[in-house]
KEPA-375221 format. One line per field, with one value per residue: x, y, z of N, C-alpha, C in turn; residue number from 0; residue in one letter. Coordinates in Angstrom, 3 decimals, decimal comma, padded with zeros to 6 digits. Example, Ala and Ser with C-alpha at 12.3 -4.5 7.8 and 13.67 -1.06 7.14 Angstrom:
n_east <- 013,190:012,850
n_north <- -005,690:-002,250
n_up <- 007,800:007,080
ca_east <- 012,300:013,670
ca_north <- -004,500:-001,060
ca_up <- 007,800:007,140
c_east <- 013,200:012,900
c_north <- -003,300:000,030
c_up <- 007,800:007,870
pos <- 0:1
code <- A:S
***
This chain:
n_east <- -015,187:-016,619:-019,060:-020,624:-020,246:-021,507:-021,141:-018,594:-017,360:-018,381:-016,950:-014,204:-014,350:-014,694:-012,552:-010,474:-010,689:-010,567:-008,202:-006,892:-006,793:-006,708:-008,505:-008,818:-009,705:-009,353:-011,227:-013,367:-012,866:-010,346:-007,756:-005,254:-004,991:-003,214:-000,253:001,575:001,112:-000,750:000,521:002,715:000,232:-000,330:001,874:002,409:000,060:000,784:003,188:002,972:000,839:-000,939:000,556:001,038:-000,192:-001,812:-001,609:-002,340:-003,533:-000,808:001,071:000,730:000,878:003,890:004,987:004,321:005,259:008,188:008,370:008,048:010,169:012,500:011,515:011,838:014,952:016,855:015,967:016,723:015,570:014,562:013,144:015,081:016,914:018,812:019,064:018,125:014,851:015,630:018,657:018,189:016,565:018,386:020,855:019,651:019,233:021,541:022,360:020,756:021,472:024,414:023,800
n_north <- -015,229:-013,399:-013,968:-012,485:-010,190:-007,585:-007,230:-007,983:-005,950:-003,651:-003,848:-004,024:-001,429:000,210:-000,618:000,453:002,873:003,644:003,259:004,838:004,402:005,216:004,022:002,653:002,012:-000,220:000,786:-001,817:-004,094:-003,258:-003,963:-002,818:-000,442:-000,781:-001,857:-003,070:-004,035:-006,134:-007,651:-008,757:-010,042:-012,235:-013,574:-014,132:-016,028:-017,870:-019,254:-019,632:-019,813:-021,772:-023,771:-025,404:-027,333:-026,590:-027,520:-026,802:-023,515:-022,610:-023,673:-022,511:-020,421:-020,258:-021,226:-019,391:-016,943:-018,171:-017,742:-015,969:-014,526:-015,709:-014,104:-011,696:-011,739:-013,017:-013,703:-012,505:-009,563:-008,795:-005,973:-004,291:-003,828:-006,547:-006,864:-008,108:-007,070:-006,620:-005,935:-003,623:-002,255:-001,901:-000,516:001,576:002,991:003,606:005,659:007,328:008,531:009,260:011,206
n_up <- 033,695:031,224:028,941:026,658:024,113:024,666:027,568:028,006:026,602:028,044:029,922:029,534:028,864:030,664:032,752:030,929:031,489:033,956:034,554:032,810:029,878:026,579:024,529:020,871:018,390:015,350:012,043:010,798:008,684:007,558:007,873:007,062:008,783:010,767:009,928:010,922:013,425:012,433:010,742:012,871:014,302:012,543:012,115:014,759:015,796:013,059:013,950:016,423:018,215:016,305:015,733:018,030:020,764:023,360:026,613:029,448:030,939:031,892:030,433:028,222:028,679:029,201:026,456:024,913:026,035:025,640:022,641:022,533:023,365:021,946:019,415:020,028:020,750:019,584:016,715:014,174:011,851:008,994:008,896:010,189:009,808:009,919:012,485:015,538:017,300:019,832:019,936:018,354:019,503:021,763:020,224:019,512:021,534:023,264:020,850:021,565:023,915:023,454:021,469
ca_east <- -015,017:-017,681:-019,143:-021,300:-019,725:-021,862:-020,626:-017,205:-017,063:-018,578:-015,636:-013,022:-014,452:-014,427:-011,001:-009,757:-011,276:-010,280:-006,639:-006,332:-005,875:-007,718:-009,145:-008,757:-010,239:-009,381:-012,174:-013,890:-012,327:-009,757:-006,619:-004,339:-005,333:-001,929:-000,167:003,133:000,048:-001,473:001,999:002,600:000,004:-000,485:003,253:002,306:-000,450:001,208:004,406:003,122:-000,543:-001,636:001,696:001,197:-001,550:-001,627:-002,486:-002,988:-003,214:000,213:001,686:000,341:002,054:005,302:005,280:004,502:006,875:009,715:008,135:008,197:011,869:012,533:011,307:012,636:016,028:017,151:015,824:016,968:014,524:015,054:013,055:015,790:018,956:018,954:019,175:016,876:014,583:016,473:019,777:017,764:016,330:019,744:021,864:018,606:019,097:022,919:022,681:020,314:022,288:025,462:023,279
ca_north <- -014,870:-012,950:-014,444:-012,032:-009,296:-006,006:-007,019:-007,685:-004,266:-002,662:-004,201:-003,275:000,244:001,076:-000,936:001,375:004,562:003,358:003,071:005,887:003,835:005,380:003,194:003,078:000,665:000,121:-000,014:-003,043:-004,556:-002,188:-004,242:-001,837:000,633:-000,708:-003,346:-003,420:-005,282:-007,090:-008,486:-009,031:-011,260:-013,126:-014,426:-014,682:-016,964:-018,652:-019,861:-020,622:-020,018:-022,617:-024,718:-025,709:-027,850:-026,402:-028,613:-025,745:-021,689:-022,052:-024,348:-021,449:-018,699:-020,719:-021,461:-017,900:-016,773:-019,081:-017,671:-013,942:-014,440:-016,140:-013,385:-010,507:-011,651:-014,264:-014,193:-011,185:-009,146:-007,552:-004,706:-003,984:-004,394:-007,928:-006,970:-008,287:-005,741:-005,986:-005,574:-002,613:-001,122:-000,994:000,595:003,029:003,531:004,366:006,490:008,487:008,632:009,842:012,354
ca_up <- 032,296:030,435:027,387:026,083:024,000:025,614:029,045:027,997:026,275:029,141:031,421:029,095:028,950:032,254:032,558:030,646:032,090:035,069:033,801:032,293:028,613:025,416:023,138:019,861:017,310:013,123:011,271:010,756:007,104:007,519:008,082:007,169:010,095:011,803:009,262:011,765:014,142:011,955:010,403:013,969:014,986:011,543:012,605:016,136:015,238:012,201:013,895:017,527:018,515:015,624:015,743:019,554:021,422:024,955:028,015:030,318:030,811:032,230:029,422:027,078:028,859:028,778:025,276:023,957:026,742:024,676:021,141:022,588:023,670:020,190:018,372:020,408:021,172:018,847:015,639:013,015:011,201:008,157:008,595:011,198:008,917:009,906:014,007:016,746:017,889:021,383:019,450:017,325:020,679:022,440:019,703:019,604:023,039:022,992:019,800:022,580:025,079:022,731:021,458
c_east <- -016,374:-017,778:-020,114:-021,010:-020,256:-021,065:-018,869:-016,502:-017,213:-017,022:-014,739:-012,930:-014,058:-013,062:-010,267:-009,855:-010,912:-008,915:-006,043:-005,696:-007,211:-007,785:-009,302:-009,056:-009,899:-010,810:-012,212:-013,685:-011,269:-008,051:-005,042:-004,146:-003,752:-001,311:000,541:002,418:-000,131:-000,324:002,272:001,530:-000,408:000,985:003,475:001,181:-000,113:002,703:004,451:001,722:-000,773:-000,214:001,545:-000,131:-001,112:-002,016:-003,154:-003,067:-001,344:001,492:001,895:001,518:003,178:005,911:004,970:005,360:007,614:009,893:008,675:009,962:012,706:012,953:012,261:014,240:017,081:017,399:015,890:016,091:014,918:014,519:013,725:017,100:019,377:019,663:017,960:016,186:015,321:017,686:019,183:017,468:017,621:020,641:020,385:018,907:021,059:022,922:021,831:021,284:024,002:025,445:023,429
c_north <- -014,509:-013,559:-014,149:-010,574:-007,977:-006,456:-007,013:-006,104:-003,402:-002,860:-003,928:-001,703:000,821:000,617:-000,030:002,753:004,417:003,376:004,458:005,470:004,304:004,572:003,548:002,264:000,728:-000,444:-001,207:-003,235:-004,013:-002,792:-003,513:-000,424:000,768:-001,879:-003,749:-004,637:-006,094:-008,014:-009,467:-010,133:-012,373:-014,241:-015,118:-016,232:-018,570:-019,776:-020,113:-020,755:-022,006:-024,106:-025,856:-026,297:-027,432:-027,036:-027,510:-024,181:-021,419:-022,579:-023,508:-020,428:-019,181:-020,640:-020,248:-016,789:-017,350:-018,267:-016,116:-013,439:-014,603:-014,821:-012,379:-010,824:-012,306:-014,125:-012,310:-010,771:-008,380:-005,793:-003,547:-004,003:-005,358:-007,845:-007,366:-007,214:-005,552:-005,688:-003,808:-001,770:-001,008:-000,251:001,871:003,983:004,508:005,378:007,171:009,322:009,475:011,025:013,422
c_up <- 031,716:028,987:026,383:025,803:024,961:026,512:028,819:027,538:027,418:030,078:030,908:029,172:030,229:032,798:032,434:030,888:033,467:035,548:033,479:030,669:027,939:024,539:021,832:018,817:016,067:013,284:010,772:008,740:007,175:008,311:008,574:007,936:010,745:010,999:009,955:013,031:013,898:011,381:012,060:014,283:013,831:011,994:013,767:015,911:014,371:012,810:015,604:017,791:017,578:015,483:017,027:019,915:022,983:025,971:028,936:029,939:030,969:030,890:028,253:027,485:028,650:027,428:024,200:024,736:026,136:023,175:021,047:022,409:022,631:019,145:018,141:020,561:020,413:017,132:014,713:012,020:010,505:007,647:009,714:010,663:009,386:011,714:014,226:017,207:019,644:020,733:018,840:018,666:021,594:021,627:019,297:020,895:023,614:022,004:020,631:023,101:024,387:022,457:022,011
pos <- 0:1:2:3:4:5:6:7:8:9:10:11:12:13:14:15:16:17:18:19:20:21:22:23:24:25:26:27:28:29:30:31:32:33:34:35:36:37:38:39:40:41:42:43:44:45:46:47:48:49:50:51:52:53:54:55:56:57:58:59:60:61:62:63:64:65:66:67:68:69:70:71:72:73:74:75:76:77:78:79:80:81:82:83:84:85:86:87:88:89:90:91:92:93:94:95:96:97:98
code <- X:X:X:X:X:X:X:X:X:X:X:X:X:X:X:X:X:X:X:X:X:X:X:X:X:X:X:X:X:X:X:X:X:X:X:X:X:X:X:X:X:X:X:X:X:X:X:X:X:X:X:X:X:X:X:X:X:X:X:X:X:X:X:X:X:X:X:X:X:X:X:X:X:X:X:X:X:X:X:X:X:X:X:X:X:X:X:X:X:X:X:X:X:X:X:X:X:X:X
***
């Protein structure tokens, strides 16, 4: 694990050049660059990150594996007309396919 930003940047850079993934940063103060993100991990954060004491790496992945599953499959969002985004991405996916 790198713990000195340059090098970690460098290793993401080339990561991603390596990948074939463009980078793309918000400006710095600049919240609202992507709010659908930032909504996103204020919730991710607020309702398991900071909720949860983790024992291990794997305890972690489990328990935001449970939160992910939660979110996506489970729990109704109203900027979805009160579907799950897996409920919202399969009648997306049929109203394709109908098309």
């Amino acid at each position: 694990m790198c713990y000195w930003p340059e090098f970690a940047g460098r290793a993401l850079d080339q990561w991603a050049y390596l990948n074939g993934v463009e980078l793309d940063f918000s400006r710095p103060g600049e919240p609202t660059d992507n709010a659908y993100i930032e909504a996103f991990n204020g919730r991710l954060r607020a309702e398991c990150l900071n909720t949860s004491w983790f024992l291990s790496m794997a305890d972690a992945r489990d328990r935001i594996e449970h939160w992910r599953r939660e979110y996506n499959d489970e729990r109704p969002h109203s900027a979805l007309g009160g579907l799950t985004p897996r409920a919202y991405a399969d009648q997306a996916h049929l109203a394709r396919n109908l098309a």
